[in-house]
VOPAGU-2260 file (C-alpha; in pm, 1 decimal, decimal comma):
REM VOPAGU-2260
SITE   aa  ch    i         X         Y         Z
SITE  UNK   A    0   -2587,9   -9124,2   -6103,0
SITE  UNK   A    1   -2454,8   -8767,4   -6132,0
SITE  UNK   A    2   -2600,4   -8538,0   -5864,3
SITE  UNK   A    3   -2802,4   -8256,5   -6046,4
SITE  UNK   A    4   -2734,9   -8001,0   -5799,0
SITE  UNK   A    5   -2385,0   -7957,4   -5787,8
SITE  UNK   A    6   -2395,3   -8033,1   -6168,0
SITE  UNK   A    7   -2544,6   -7724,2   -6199,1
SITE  UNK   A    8   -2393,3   -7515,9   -5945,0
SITE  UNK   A    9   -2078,0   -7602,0   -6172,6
SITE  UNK   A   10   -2277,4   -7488,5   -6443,5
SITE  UNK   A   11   -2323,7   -7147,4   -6283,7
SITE  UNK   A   12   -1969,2   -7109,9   -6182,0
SITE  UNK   A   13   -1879,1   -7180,6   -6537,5
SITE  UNK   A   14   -2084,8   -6919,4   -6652,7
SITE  UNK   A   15   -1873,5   -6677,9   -6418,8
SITE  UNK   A   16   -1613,6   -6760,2   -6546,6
SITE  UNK   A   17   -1735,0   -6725,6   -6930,7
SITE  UNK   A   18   -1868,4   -6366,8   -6847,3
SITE  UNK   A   19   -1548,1   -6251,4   -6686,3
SITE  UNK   A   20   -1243,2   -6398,7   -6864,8
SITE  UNK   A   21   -1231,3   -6549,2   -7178,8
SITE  UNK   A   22    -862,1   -6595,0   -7165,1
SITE  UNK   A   23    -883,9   -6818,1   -6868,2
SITE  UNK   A   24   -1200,0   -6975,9   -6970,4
SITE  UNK   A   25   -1046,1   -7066,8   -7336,7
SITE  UNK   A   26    -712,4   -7229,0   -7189,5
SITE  UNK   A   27    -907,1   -7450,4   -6862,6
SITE  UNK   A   28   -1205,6   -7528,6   -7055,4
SITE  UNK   A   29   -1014,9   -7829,7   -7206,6
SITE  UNK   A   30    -885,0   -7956,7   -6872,7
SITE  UNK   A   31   -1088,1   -8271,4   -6794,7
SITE  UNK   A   32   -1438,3   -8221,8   -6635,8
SITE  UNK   A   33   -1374,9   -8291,3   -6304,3
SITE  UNK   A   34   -1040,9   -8018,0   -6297,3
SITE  UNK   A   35   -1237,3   -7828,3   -6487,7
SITE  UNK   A   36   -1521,0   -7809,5   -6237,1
SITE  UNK   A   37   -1265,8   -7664,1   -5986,5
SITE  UNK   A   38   -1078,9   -7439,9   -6126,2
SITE  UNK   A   39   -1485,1   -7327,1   -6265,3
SITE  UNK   A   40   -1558,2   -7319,6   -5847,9
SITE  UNK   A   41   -1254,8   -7159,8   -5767,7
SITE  UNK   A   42   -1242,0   -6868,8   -6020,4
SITE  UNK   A   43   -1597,2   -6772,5   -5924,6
SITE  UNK   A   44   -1560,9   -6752,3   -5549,4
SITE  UNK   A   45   -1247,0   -6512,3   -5656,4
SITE  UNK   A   46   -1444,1   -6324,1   -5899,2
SITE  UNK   A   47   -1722,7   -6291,5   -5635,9
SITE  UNK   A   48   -1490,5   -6163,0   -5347,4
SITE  UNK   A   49   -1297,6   -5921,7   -5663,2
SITE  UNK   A   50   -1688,6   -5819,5   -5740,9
SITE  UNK   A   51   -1764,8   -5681,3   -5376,7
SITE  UNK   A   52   -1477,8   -5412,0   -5381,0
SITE  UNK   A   53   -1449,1   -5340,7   -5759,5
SITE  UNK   A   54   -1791,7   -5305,7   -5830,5
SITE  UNK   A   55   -2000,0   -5246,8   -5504,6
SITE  UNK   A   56   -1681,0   -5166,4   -5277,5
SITE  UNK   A   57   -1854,8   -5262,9   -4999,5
SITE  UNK   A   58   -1599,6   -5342,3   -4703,4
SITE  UNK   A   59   -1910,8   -5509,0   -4473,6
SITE  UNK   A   60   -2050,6   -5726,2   -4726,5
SITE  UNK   A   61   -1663,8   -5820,3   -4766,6
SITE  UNK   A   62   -1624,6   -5899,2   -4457,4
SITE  UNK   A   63   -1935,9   -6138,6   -4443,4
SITE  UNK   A   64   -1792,9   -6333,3   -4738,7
SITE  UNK   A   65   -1499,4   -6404,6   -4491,5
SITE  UNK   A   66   -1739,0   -6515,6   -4215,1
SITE  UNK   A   67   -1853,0   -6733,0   -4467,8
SITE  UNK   A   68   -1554,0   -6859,6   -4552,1
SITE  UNK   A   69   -1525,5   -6912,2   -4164,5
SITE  UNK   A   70   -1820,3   -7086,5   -4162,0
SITE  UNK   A   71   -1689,4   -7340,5   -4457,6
SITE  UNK   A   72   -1379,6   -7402,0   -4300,2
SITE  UNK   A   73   -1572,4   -7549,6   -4016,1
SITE  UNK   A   74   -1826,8   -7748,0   -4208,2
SITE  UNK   A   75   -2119,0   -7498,3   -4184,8
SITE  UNK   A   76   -2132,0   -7352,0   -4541,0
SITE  UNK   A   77   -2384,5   -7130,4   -4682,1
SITE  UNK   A   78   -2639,3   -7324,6   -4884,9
SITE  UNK   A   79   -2525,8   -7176,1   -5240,4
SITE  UNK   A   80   -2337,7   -7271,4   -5557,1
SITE  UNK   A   81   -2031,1   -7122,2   -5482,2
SITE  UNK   A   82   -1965,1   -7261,2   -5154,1
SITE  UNK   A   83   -2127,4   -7642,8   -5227,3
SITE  UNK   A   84   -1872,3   -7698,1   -5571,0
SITE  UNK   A   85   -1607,5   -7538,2   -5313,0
SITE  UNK   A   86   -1711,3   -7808,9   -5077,5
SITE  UNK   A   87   -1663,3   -8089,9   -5338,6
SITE  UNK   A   88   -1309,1   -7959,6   -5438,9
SITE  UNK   A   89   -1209,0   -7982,5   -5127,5
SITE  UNK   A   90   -1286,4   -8309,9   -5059,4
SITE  UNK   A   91   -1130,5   -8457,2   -5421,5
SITE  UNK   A   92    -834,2   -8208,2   -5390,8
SITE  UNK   A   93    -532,8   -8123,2   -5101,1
SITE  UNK   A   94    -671,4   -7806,2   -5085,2
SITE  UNK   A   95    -533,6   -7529,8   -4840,7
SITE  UNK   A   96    -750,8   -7335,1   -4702,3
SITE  UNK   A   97    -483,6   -7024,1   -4657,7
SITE  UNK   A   98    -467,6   -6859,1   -4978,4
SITE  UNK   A   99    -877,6   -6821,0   -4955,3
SITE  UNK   A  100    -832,1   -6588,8   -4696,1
SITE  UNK   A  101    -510,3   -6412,1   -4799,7
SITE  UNK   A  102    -685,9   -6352,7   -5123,9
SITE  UNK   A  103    -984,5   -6159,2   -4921,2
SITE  UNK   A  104    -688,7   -6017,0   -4748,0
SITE  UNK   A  105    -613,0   -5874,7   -5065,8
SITE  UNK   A  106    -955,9   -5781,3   -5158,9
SITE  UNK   A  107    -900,2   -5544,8   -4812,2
SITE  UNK   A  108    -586,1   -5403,4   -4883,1
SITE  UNK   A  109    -683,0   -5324,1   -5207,0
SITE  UNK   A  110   -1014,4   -5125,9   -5100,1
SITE  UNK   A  111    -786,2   -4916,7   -4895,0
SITE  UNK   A  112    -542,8   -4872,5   -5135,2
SITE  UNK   A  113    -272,8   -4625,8   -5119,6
SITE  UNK   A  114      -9,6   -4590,1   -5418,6
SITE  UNK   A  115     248,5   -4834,5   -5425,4
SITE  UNK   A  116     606,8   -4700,3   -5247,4
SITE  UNK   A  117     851,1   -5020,5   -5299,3
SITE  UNK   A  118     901,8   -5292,7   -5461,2
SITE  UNK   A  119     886,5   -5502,0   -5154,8
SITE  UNK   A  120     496,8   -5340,7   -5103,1
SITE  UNK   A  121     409,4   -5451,8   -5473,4
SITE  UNK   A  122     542,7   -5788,4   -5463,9
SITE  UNK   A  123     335,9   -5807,5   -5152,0
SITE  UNK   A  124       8,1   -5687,4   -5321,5
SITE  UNK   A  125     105,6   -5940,5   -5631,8
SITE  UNK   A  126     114,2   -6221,1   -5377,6
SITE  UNK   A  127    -230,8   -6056,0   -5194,8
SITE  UNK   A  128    -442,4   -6055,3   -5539,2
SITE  UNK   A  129    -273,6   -6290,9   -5763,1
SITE  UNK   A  130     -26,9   -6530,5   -5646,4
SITE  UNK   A  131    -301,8   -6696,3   -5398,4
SITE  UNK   A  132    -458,5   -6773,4   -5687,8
SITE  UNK   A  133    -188,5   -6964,4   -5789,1
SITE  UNK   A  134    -200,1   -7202,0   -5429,0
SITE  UNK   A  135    -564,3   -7232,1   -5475,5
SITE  UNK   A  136    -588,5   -7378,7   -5831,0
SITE  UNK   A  137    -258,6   -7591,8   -5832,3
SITE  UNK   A  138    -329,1   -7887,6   -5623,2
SITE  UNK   A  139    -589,4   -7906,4   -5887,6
SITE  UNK   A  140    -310,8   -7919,8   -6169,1
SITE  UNK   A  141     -88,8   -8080,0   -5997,3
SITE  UNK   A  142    -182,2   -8334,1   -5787,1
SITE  UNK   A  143     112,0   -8532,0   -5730,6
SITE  UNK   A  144     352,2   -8267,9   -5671,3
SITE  UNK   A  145     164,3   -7925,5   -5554,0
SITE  UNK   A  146     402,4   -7906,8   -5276,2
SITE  UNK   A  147     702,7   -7872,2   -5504,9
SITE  UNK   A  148     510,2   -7610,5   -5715,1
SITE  UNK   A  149     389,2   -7344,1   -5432,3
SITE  UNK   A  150     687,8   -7116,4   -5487,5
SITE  UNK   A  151     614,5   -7156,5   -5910,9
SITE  UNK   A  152     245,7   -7108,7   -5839,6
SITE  UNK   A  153     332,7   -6759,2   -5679,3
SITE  UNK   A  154     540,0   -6664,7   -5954,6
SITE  UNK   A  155     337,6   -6733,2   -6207,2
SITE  UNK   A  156      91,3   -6524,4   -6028,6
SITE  UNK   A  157     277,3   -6221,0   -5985,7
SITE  UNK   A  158     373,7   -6214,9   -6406,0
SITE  UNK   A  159      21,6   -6247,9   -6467,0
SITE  UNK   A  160      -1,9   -5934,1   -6203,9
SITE  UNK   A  161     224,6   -5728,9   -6297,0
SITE  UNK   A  162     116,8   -5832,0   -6725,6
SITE  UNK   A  163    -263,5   -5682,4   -6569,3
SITE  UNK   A  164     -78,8   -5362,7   -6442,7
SITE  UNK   A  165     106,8   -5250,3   -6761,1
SITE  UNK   A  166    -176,4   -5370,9   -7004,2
SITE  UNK   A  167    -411,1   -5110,5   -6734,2
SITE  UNK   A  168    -186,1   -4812,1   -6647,9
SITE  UNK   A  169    -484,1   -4584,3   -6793,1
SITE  UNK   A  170    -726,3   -4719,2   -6658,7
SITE  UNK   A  171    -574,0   -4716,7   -6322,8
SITE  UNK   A  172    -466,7   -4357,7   -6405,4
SITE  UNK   A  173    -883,4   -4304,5   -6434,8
SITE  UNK   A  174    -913,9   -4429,1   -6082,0
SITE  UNK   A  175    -682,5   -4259,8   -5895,7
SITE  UNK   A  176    -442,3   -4569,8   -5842,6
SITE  UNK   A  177     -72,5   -4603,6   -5933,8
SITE  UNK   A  178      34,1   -4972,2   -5884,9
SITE  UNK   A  179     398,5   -4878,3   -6040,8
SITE  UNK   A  180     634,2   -4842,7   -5722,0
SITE  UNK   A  181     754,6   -4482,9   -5699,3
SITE  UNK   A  182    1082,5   -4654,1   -5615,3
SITE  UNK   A  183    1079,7   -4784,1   -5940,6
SITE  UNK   A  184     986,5   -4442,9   -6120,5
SITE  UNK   A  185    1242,5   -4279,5   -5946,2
SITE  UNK   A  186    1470,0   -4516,2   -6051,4
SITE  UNK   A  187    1369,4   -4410,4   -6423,7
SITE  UNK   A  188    1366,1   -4036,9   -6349,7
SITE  UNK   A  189     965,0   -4025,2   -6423,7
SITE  UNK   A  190     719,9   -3891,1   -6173,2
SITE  UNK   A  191     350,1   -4004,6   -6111,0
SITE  UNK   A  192     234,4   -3660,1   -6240,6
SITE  UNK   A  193     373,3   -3766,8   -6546,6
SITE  UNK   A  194     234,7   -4139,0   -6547,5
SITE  UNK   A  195     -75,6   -3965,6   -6455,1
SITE  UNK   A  196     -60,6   -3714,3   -6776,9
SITE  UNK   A  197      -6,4   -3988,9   -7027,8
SITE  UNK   A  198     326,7   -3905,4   -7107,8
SITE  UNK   A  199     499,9   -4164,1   -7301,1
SITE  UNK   A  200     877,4   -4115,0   -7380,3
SITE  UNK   A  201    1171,1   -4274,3   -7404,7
SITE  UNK   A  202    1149,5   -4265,0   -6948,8
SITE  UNK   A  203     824,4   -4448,9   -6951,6
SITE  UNK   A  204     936,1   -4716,8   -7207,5
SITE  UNK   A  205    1222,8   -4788,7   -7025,8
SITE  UNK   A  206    1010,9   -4829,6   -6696,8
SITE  UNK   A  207     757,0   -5021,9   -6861,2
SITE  UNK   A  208     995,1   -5258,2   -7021,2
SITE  UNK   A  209    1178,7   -5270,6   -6634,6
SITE  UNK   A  210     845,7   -5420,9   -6511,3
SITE  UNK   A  211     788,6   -5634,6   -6823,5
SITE  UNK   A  212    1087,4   -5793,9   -6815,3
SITE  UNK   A  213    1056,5   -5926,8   -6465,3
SITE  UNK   A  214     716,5   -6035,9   -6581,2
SITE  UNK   A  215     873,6   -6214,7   -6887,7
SITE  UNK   A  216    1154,2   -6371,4   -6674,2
SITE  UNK   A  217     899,1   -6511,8   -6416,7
SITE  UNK   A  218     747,1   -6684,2   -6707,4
SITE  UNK   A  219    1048,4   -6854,2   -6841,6
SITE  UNK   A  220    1106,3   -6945,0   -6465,0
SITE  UNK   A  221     771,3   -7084,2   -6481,8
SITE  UNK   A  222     835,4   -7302,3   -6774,2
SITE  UNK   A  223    1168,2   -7520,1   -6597,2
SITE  UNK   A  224     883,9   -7635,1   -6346,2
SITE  UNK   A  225     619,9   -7757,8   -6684,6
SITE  UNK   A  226     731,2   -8144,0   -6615,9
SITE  UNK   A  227     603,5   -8120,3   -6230,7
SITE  UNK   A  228     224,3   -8097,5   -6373,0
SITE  UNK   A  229      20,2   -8322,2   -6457,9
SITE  UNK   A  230      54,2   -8417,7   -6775,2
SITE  UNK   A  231    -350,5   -8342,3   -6888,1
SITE  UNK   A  232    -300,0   -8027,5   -6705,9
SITE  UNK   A  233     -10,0   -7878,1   -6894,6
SITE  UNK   A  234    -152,2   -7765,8   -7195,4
SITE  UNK   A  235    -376,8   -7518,3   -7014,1
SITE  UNK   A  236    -154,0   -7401,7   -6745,3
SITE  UNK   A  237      82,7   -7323,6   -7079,6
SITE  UNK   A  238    -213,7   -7174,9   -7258,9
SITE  UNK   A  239    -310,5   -6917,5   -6961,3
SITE  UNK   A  240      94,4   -6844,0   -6971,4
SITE  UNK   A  241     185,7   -6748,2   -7305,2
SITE  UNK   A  242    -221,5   -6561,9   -7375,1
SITE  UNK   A  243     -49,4   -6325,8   -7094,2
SITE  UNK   A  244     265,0   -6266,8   -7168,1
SITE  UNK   A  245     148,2   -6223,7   -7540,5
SITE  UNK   A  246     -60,3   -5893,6   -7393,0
SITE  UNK   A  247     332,6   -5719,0   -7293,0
SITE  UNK   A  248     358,5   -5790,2   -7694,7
SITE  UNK   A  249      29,2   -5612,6   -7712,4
SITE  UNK   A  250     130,4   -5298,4   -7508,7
SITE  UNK   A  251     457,8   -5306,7   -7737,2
SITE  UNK   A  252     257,9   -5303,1   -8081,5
SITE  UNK   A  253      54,2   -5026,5   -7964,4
SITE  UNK   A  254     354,2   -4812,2   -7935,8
SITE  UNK   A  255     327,2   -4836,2   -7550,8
SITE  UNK   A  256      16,9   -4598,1   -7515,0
SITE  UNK   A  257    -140,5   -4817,7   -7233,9
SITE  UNK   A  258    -302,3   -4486,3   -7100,2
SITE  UNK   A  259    -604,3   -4471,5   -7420,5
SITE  UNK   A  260    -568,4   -4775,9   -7544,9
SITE  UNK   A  261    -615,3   -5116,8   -7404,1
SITE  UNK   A  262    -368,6   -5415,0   -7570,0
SITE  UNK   A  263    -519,2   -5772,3   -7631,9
SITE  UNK   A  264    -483,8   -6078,8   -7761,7
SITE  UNK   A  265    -689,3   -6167,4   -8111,0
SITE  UNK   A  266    -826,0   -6503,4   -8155,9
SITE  UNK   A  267    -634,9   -6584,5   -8474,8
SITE  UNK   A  268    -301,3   -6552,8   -8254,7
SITE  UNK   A  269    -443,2   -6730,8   -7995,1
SITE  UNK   A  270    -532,4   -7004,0   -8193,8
SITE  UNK   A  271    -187,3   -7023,8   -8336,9
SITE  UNK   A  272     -81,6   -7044,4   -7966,6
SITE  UNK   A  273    -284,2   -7342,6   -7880,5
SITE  UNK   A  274    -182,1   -7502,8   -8254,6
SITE  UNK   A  275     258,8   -7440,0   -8147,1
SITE  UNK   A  276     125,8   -7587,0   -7842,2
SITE  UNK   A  277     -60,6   -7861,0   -7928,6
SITE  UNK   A  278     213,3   -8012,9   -8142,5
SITE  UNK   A  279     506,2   -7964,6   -7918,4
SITE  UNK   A  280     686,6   -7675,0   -8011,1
């Protein structure tokens, strides 16, 4: 007999995850149920921790989500959704407990955030926000050989990061936050008063296009490692993959104005995605 509760405390973190991404919820909504279920429980305890700094930036109530992560770690979690489908992941999964806390880490760091200097800092905040996603959800994809994958996990992260940053550059711009390293716009003779005017010239393109090919060459890296997943797991990790890197193609069609307009995916080329996909090619 199925146990009602936690059937629908899945059923609430699905809904999270409906709300907040559609690209994520399209490509691991056809896992099977029970992977489903976790990657369901572990987007939503990452979109509740992003929640508490993005939208209510609120550093103590971030910092009693970590005591309750404390709290879960040693048995005693808080009687809610979130933390009971988190309980039964962990017990049908190798989970690691780790990247739950580096991604609150993250959620810190990123509250007091100060513009990115290096690269070295920004592949550290692409590990921070993104690339512990990665270590959370694949012992779910993988189950056999997670351990092999950690380092692809990370990587696969950090395109999907730095994809977020160029698709957002405005709408950073509107917040007062530059996520491009000024080591890298120096390197491309562009300053942040001009990122933060709009300018778009033949300087920013070649910076953007810096960044997205690193993003684009992490993916490709990602792809050698496909035959270490499971095999009914590989059509969505491929799925979340190529949506993403099809937003740099995005940015590119809109002429690269990232600052006033914001690239996506349609559904149509999504769907002829999941069809090249589907039949191998």
């Amino acid at each position: 007999m199925k146990d009602l509760t936690l059937e629908a405390d899945y059923e609430y973190c699905r809904n999270i995850i409906m709300e907040n991404s559609k690209t994520f919820y399209k490509a691991f909504s056809k896992l099977p149920e029970r992977k489903r279920n976790a990657i369901y429980s572990v987007y939503a305890y990452c979109r509740t921790s992003d929640d508490i700094i993005d939208e209510e930036n609120d550093l103590d109530k971030l910092m009693e989500y970590r005591e309750e992560l404390r709290l879960f770690q040693e048995g005693k979690e808080k009687d809610s959704p979130i933390w009971r489908t988190l309980r039964d992941v962990f017990q049908n999964y190798e989970m690691s407990i780790e990247p739950f806390y580096d991604m609150l880490e993250g959620q810190y760091r990123d509250a007091h955030f100060k513009n990115i200097e290096t690269e070295s800092e920004l592949d550290s905040y692409c590990y921070y926000v993104a690339g512990t996603v990665g270590l959370m959800v694949i012992p779910i994809l993988s189950e056999k050989h997670h351990a092999e994958l950690r380092e692809t996990a990370v990587m696969l992260g950090k395109a999907m990061q730095i994809t977020n940053i160029l698709r957002d550059v405005g709408e950073d711009n509107r917040k007062g936050r530059i996520y491009l390293s000024k080591e890298k716009l120096d390197k491309h003779g562009y300053s942040e008063e001009e990122l933060k005017s709009g300018i778009i010239d033949s300087r920013f393109i070649a910076l953007w296009e810096d960044y997205a090919g690193e993003a684009e060459n992490l993916y490709e890296a990602v792809k050698s490692k496909y035959h270490l997943f499971d095999s009914d797991s590989l059509r969505p990790v491929k799925l979340a993959s190529e949506y993403y890197r099809a937003i740099l193609d995005g940015v590119r069609k809109n002429k690269y104005d990232c600052f006033s307009k914001r690239a996506y995916v349609s559904d149509f080329r999504k769907l002829r995605m999941a069809l090249k996909i589907a039949i191998g090619r």
